[in-house]
Steps between C-alpha positions, in 0.01 A plus 500: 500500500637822377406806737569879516665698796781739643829358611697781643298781400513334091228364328541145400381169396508209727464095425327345837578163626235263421218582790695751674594847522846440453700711241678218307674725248425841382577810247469882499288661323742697317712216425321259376615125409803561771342254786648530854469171741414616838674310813221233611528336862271269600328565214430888610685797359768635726401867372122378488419893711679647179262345254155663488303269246120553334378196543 
């Protein structure tokens, strides 16, 4: 599932985890098809307060 939101104050486009609401890899807006991978513990972002998603 592909989702919209901020990540540090930048638009950007987030893939979930299956079910969750876990950022699984993401890109900015403004540079798109450059996709960041997000460090996942436990299967919960580490910077999870950092991501505000539209879901």
């Amino acid at each position: 599932m592909t989702v919209k939101g901020t990540y540090k104050g930048k638009p950007i486009r987030a893939v979930l985890l299956e079910g969750t609401a876990t950022v699984k890899l993401f890109e900015y807006v403004e540079e798109p098809g450059i996709w960041y991978f997000p460090l996942i513990v436990d299967g919960e972002n580490v910077e999870k307060d950092k991501f505000v998603l539209e879901v």
